[in-house]
C-alpha positions as CSV (number, residue, x, y, z in Angstrom):
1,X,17.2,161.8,287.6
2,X,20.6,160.7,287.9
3,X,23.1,160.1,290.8
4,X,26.3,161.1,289.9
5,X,29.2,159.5,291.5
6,X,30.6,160.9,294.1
7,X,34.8,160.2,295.3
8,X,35.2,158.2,298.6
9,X,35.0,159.8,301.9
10,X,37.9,161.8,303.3
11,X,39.3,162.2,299.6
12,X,39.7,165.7,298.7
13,X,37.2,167.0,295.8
14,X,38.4,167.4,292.4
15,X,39.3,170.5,291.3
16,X,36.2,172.8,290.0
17,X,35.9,172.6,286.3
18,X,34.8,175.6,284.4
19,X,33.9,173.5,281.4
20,X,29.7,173.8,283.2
21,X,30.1,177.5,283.4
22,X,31.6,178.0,279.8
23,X,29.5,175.7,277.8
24,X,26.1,174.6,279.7
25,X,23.9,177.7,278.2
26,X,23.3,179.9,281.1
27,X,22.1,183.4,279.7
28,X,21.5,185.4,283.1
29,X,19.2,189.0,282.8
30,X,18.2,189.7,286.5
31,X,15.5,192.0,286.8
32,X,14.9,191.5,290.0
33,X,18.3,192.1,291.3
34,X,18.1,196.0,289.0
35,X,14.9,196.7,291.4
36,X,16.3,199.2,294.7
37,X,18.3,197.9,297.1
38,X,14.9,197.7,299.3
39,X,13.8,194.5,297.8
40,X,16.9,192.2,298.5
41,X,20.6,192.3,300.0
42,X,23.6,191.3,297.7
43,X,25.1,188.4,299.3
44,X,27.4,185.4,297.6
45,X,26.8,181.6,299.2
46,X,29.3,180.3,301.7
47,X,31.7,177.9,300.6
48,X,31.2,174.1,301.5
49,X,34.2,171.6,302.3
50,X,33.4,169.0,299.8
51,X,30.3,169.8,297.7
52,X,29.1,166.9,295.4
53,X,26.6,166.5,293.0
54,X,24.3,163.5,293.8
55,X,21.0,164.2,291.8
56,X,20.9,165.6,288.4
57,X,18.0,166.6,286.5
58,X,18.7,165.7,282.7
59,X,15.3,167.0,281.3
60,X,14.5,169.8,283.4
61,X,18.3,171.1,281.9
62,X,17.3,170.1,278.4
63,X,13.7,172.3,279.0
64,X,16.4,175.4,280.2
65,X,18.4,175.3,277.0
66,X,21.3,174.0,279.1
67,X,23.7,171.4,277.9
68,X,23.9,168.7,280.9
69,X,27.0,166.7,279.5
70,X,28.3,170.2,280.7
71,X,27.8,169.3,284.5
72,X,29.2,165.8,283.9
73,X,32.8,166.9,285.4
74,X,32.9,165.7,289.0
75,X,33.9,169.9,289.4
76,X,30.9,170.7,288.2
77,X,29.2,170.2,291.7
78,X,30.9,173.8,293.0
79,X,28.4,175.5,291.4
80,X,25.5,173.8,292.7
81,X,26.5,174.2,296.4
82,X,27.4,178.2,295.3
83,X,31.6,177.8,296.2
84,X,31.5,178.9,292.1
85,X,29.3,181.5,291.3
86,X,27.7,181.2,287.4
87,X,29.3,183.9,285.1
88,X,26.2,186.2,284.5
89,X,24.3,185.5,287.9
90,X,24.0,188.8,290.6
91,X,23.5,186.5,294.2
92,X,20.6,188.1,296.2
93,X,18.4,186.9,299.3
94,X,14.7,188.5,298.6
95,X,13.1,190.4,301.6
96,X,9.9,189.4,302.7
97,X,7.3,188.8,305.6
98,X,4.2,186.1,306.0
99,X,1.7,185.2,307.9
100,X,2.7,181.7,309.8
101,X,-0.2,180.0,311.2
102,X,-1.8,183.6,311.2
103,X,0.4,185.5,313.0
104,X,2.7,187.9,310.9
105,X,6.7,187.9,310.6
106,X,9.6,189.8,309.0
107,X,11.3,187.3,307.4
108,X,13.7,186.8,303.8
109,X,15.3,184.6,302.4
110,X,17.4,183.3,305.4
111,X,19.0,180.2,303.9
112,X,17.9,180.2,300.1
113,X,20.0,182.9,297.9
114,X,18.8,183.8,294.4
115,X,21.6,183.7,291.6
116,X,19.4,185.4,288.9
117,X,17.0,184.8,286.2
118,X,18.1,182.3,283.3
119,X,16.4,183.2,279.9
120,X,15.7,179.9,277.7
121,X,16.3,179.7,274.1
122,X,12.5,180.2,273.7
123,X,12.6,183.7,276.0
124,X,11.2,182.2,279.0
125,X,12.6,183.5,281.9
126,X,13.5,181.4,285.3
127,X,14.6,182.1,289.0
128,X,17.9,179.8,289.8
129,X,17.6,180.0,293.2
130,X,20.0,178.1,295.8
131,X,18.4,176.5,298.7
132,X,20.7,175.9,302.3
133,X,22.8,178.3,300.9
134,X,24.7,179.9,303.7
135,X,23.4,182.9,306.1
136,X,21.9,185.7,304.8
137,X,21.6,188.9,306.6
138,X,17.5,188.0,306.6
139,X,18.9,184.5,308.7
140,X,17.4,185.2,312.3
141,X,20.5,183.8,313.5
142,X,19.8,180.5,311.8
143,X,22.8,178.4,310.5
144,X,21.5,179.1,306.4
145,X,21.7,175.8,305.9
146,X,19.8,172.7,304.3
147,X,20.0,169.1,305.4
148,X,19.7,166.2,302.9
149,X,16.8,164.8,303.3
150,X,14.3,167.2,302.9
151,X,16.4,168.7,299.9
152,X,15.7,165.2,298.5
153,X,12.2,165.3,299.4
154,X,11.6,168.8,297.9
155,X,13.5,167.3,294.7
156,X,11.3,163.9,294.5
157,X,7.5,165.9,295.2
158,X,8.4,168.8,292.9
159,X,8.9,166.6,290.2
160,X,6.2,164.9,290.7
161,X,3.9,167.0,291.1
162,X,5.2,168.1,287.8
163,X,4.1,164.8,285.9
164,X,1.2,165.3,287.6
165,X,0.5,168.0,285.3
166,X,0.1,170.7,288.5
167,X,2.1,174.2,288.3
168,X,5.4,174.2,290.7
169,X,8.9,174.8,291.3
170,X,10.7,172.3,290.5
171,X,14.5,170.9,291.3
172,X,17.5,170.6,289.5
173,X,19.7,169.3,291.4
174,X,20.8,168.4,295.0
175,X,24.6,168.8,295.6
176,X,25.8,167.6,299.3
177,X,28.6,169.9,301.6
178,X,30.4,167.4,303.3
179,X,29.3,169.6,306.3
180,X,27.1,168.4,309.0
181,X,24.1,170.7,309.6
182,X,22.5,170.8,313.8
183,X,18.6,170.2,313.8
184,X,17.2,167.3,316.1
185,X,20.3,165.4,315.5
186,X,23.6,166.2,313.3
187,X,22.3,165.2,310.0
188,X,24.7,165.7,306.5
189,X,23.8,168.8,305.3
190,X,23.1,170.0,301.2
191,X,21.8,172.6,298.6
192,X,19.2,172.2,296.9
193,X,19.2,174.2,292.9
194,X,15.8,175.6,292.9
195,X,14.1,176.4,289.4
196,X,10.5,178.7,289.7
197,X,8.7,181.2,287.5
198,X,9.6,183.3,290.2
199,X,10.0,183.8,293.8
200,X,7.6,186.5,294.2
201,X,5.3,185.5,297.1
202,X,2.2,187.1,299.0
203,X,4.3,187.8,302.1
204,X,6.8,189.9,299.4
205,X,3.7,191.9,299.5
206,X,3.1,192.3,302.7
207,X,6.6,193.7,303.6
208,X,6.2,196.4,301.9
209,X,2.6,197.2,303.1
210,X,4.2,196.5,306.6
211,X,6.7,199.3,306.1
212,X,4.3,201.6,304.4
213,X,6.4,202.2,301.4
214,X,3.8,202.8,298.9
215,X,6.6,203.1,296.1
216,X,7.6,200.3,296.5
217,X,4.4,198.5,296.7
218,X,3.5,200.2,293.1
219,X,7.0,198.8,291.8
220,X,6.7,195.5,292.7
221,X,3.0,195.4,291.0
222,X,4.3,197.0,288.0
223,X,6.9,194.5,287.8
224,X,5.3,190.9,288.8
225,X,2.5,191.6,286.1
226,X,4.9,192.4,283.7
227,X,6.8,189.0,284.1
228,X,3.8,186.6,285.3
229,X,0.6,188.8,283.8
230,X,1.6,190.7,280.7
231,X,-1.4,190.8,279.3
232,X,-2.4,192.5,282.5
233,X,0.1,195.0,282.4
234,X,-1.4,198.4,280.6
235,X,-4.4,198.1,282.8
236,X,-5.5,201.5,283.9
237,X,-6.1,199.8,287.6
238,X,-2.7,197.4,287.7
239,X,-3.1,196.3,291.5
240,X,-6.5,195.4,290.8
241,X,-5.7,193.5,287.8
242,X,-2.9,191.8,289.6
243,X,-5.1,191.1,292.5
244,X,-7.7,189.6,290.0
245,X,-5.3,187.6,288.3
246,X,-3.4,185.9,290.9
247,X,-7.3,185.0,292.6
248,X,-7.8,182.9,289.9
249,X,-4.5,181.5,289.1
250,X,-4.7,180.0,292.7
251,X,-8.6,179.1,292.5
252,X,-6.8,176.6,289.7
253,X,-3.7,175.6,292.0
254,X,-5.6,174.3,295.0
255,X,-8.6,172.8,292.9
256,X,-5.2,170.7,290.9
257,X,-3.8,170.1,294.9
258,X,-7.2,168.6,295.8
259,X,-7.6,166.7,292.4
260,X,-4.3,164.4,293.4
261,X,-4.9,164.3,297.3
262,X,-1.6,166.4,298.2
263,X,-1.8,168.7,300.9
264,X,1.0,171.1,301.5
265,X,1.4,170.8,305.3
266,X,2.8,174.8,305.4
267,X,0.5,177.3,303.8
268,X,1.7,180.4,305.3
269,X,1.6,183.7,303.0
270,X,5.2,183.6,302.6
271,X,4.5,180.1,300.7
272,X,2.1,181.2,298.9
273,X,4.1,182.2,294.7
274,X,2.1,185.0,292.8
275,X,3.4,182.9,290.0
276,X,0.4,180.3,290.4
277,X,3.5,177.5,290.9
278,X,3.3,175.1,294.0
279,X,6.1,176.2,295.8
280,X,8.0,175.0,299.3
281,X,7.8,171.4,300.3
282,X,8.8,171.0,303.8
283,X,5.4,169.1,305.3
284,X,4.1,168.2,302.4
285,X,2.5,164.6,301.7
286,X,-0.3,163.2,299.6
287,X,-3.5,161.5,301.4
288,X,-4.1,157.5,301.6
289,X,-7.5,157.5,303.3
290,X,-9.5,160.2,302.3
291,X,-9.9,162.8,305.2
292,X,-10.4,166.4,304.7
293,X,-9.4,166.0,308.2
294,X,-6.0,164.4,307.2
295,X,-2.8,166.3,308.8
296,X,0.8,165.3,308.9
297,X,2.9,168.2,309.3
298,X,4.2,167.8,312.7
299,X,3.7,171.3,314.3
300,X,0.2,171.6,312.9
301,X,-1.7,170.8,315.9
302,X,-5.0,172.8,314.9
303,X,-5.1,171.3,311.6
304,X,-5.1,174.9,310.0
305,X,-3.4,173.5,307.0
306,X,-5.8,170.0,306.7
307,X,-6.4,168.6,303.3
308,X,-9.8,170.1,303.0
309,X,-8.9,173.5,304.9
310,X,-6.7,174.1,302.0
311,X,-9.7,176.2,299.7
312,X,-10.2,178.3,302.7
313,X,-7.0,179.3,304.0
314,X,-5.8,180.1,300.4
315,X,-9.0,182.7,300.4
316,X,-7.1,183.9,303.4
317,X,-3.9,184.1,302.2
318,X,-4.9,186.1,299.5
319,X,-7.4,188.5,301.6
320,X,-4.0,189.4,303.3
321,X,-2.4,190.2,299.3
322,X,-5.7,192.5,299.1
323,X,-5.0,193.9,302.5
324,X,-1.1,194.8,301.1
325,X,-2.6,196.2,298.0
326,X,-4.7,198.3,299.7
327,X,-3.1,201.6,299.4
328,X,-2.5,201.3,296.1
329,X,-5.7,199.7,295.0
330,X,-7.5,203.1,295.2
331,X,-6.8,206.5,296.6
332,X,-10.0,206.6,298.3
333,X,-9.8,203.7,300.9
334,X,-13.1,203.1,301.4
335,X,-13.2,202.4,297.6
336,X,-10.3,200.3,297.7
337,X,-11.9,198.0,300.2
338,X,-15.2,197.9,298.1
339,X,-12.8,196.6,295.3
340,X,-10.9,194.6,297.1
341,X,-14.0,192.4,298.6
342,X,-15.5,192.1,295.3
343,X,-12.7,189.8,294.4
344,X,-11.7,188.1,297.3
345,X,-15.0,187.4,297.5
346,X,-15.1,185.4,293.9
347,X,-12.6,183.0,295.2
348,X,-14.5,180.5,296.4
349,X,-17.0,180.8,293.3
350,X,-13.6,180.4,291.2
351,X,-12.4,177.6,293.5
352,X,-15.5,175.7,293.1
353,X,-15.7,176.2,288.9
354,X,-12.3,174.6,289.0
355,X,-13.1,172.2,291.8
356,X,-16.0,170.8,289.7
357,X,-14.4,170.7,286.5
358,X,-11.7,168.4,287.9
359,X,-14.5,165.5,289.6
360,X,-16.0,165.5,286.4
361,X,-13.0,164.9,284.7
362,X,-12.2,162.1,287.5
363,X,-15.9,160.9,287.1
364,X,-15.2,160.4,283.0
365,X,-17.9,163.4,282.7
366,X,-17.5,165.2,279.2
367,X,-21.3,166.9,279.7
368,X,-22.8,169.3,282.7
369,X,-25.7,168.7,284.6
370,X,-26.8,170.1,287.5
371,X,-26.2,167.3,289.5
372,X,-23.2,166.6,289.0
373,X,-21.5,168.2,292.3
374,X,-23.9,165.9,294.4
375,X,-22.8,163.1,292.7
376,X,-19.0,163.7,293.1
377,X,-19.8,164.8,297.1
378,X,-21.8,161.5,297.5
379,X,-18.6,159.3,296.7
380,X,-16.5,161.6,298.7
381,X,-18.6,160.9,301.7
382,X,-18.2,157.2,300.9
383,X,-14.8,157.6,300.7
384,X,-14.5,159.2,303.8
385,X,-16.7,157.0,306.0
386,X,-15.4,153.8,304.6
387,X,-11.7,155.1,304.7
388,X,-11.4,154.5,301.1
389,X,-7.9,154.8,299.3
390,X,-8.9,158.7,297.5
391,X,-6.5,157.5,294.6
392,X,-6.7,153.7,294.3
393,X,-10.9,154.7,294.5
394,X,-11.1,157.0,291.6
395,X,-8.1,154.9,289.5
396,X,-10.5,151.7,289.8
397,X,-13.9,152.7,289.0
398,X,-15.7,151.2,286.3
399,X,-18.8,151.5,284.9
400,X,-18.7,148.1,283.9
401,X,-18.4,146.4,287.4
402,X,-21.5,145.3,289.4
403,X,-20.8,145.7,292.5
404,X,-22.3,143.4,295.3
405,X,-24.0,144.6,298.6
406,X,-22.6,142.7,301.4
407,X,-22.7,145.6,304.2
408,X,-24.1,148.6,304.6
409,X,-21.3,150.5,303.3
410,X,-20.8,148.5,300.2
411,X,-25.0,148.8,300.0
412,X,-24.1,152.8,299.9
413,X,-21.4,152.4,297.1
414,X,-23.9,150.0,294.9
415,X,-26.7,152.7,295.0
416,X,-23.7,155.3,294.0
417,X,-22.8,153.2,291.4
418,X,-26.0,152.9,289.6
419,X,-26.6,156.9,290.0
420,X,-23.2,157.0,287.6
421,X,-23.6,154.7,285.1
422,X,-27.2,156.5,284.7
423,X,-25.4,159.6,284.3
424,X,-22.7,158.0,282.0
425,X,-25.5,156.8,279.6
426,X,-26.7,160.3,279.5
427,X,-23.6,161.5,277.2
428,X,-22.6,160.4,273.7
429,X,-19.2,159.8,274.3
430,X,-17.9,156.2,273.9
431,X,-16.4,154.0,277.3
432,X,-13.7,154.5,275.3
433,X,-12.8,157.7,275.5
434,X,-14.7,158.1,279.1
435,X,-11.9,155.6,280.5
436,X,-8.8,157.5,278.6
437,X,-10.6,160.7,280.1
438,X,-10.8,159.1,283.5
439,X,-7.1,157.6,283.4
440,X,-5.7,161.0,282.4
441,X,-7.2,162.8,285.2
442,X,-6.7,160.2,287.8
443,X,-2.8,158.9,288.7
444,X,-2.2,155.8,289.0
445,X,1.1,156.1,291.1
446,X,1.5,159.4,293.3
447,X,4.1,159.5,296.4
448,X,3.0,157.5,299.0
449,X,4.0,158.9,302.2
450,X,5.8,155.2,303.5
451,X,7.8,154.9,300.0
452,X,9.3,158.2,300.2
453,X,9.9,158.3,304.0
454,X,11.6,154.6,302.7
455,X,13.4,155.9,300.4
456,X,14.6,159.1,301.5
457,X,16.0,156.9,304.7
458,X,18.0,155.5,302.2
459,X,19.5,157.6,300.2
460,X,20.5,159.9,303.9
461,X,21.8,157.1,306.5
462,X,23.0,154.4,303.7
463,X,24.0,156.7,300.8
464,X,21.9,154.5,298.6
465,X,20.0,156.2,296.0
466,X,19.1,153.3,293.9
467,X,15.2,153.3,295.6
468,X,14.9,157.0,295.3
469,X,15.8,156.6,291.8
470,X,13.2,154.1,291.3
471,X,10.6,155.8,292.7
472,X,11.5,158.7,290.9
473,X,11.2,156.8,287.8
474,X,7.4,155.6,288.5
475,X,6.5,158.9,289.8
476,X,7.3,160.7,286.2
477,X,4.8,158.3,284.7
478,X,2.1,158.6,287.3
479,X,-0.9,157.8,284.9
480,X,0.5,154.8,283.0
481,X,-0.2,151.9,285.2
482,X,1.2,149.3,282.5
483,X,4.6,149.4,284.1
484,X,4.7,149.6,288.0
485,X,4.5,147.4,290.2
486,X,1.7,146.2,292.4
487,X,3.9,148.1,295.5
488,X,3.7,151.0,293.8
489,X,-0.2,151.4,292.3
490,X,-1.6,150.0,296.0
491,X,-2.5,151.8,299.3
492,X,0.1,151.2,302.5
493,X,-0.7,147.9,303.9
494,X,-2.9,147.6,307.1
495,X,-1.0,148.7,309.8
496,X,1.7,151.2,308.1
497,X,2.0,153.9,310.4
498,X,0.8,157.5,310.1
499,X,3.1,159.8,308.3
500,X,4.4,162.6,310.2
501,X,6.2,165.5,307.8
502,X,8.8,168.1,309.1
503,X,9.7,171.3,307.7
504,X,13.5,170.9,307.8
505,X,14.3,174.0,309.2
């Protein structure tokens, strides 16, 4: 991550260089944009008064195929706020509905507008999307626009959660407008450059069921397996393959989520990518204490969207995909509902396979035994009734240690303790390779919720992005402990208060 220098305030911007659109690699083929009109509205972003580049993502352009000494020129910035518009790219906003917090919405892309589908030098093929964009026609009379600090926040978690070795979106760069944007106070606004597998999303589903256009419903099956699932797509049932597919793929997203400790704050449907990727980070934050319980999205009174609600509203999420695919799953609909339990149904036996895998892995466990997920659920409840750091915990056990009984607490840790290192013993592999297991499973740094909210205060009242830099820099090394420092591997000190997350719209 870079920040790119910007000219002082009230100077007019430089002139927009082409040099970014002639030379940085782009090769655009939009599929989406050839599906009918149905799916999307053409629409080009609104022009900003001074848009500037002030995070750039050198290796996420180098992994495109793009050439990022091309985006140097101060002019470079137009196209990342969309007052250029990339030679090759088709601007859309994506129709869609969701569930939020259970009850269902018409929605679209109000303030995000899709430029097209980049294809890497490898053949991979990526959504460039443009987030606080402009109004869209899907807007709800919403301004369409994106303030900078939780563009920066989206930009800092994404990345991170992409060192962390867990499927997401992921950010390439944040450009500001030199426009004000109106939410609880006047705040500068920006646009975020969005990169994802795709943008296809449960509620995208949904909207379609909701109109009853069955056409339309088989279309966009035919076409998400033939870009996420291809070796899906010549199955004699395709919805059912689709449906089976993107059960598992998200049986293996929130078992990584609960791995790390991050909870998403937002899980509606419409946030939910058939892609398998994390995607949208309004709320979002990652747990000190463990607490299934733990909340910090400030609207989410219920705690619907709680750490450990996160298994079971996903099931829900994707019982409403099975509801969508309904009419197509089987012309008989008493037949399509058989099918459709059957593998709704295998979620949570999917979730749990995953689940498991991933405390063995944090437990330095290469074997299986039976007992194993009694063994992981007895720390947790430590954890939980001592208010145990979940990532300073796993990051610092050792079989080596002896730990002392001086409470009752500590009393229930020894006895844990001594149930592991049995169970260690029981395996041939070396402590060796147990601890490089252990350390490659557990993070040493993740984003704790006072240093971002630190340094994202910085970077949007003092325009200093040296901290967000720094943090940025530890956070793309989140299992090598060697080189951070002691503020950044430790819980919050006593006394930090809670974290409380917004969604930014």
């Amino acid at each position: 991550m870079i920040k790119v220098e910007t000219e002082p305030p009230g100077k007019l911007p430089a002139k927009p260089s082409h040099v970014a659109s002639r030379h940085a690699g782009w090769h655009f083929d939009n599929s989406y944009a050839r599906l009918p009109e149905v799916f999307h509205t053409r629409v080009n972003p609104t022009p900003v008064a001074q848009p500037r580049l002030v995070i750039f993502n050198h290796p996420l352009a180098h992994s495109l195929g793009l050439d990022p000494a091309a985006f140097s020129d101060p002019g470079a910035a137009a196209f990342f706020t969309g007052n250029q518009i990339l030679p090759g790219a088709e601007p859309i906003a994506q129709a869609y509905a969701g569930h939020q917090y259970g009850n269902f919405v018409r929605l679209g892309d109000g303030r995000a507008i899709l430029l097209g589908e980049h294809r890497t030098p490898t053949g991979e093929r990526f959504d460039i999307q443009l987030k606080g964009a402009g109004p869209t026609l899907y807007s709800r009379r919403g301004d369409g626009r994106a303030a900078l600090g939780p563009m920066l926040r989206e930009y800092l978690i994404s990345e991170a959660m992409h060192a962390l070795g867990i499927p997401t979106t992921r950010s390439l760069a944040v450009a500001t407008t030199g426009e004000p944007v109106l939410r609880e106070q006047t705040l500068p606004g920006a646009v975020l450059t969005r990169v994802a597998a795709s943008h296809i999303r449960v509620g995208t589903f949904e909207y379609f069921a909701g109109l009853g256009d069955h056409d339309a419903l088989g279309r966009l099956t035919d076409h998400t397996l033939r870009r996420h699932f291809p070796d899906r797509a010549e199955s004699d049932h395709p919805a059912l393959a689709l449906l089976e597919g993107v059960v598992e793929r998200q049986a293996s997203l929130i078992a990584h989520w609960m791995r790390v400790g991050f909870v998403h704050g937002v899980m509606n449907t419409d946030n939910m990518a058939l892609s398998g990727e994390t995607i949208d980070y309004g709320p979002c934050a990652f747990v000190d204490a463990y607490d299934p319980a733990a909340v910090f999205s400030s609207i989410d009174h219920h705690g619907r969207y709680a750490f450990g609600q996160q298994p079971r509203i996903a099931a829900w999420n994707l019982a409403r995909l099975a509801e969508a695919l309904l009419p197509i799953l089987h012309p008989k609909p008493q037949a399509a509902l058989l099918r459709a339990n059957e593998v709704i149904d295998s979620f949570s036996a999917r979730f749990h396979r995953h689940w498991l895998a991933s405390l063995r892995a944090k437990l330095g466990l290469f074997s299986v035994e039976p007992e194993d997920a009694s063994l992981a659920e007895e720390l947790l409840r430590w954890m939980q009734q001592s208010r145990a750091d979940y990532t300073h915990t796993f990051r610092n056990l050792r079989a080596d240690a002896t730990p002392e009984s001086t409470s009752p607490a500590d009393a229930v840790f020894t006895a844990w303790h001594r149930r592991w290192t049995e169970r260690l013993a029981r395996q041939h592999q070396a402590e060796t390779e147990v601890i490089r297991l252990m350390n490659a499973n557990n993070p040493a740094v993740i984003p704790r919720n006072h240093m971002v909210e630190a340094a994202l205060a910085a970077a949007t009242t003092g325009n200093d992005f040296a901290q967000l830099e720094r943090l940025n820099a530890a956070l793309a090394k989140p299992y090598d402990a060697a080189d951070q420092t002691a503020a950044l591997l430790n819980p919050p000190p006593p006394g930090t208060p809670a974290c409380r997350t917004f969604c930014g719209t």
